[in-house]
N, C-alpha and C positions, 0 to 999 in steps of 0.2 A: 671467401667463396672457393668451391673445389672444383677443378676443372676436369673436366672428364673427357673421352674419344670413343665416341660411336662408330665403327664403320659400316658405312651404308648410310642408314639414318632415312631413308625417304619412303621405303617401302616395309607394309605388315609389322614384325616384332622390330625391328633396328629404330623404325618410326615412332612408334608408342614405348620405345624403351627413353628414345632420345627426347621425344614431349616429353616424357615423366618428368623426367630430370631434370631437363629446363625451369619447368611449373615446381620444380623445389629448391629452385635460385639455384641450381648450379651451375657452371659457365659449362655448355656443351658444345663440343667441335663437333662436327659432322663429316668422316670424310671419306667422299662419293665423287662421279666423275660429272655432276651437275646436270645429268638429263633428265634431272624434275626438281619440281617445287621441294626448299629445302622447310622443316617444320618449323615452327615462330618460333623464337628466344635460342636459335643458334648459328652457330659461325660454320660457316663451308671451308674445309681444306679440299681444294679441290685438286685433284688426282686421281689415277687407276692404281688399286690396290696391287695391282701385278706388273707394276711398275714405279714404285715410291722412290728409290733412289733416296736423294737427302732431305726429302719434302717435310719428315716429322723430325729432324733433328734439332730444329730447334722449340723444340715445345717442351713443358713439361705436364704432363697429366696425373693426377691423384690416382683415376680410375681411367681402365681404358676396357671396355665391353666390344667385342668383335664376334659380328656374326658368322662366321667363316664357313665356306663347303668341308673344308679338310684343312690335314695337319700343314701341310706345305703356305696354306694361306696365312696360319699362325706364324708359321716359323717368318716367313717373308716380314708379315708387321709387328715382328718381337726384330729385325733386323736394323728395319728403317726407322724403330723408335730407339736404337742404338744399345738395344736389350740385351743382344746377344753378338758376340766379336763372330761366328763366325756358324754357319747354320751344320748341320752335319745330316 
């Protein structure tokens, strides 16, 4: 099974991206800061994106799908999944 990381996951696309996946046995993390129902067949990391710290370092994910405003939100969750040493 492949493990995947949605961020968000509970609202419009992040939601129907993170069902999809689920619904094709893939093991889907969700992770949101838990202020709603999370979608069936997935695991919540919960956290605020704009504040991860070492929260994803221990994971490992095949796929990671992030719905991001902007560059800064990417660069942040390519940091805390230990993607990159150091942001610029």
């Amino acid at each position: 099974m492949k493990n995947m990381l949605v961020t968000g996951g509970t609202v419009f696309v992040s939601r129907a991206i993170a069902s999809y996946f689920a619904e094709k046995d893939w093991h889907v993390s969700v992770l949101n800061r838990n202020t709603r129902e999370q979608p069936a067949g997935t695991d919540l990391i919960q956290a605020d994106r704009h504040a991860l710290g070492d929260a994803l370092r221990a994971y490992h994910f095949d796929a990671v799908i992030d719905t991001a405003y902007c560059a800064q939100d990417v660069q942040q969750l390519l940091q805390a999944l230990g993607a990159m040493k150091s942001m610029s």
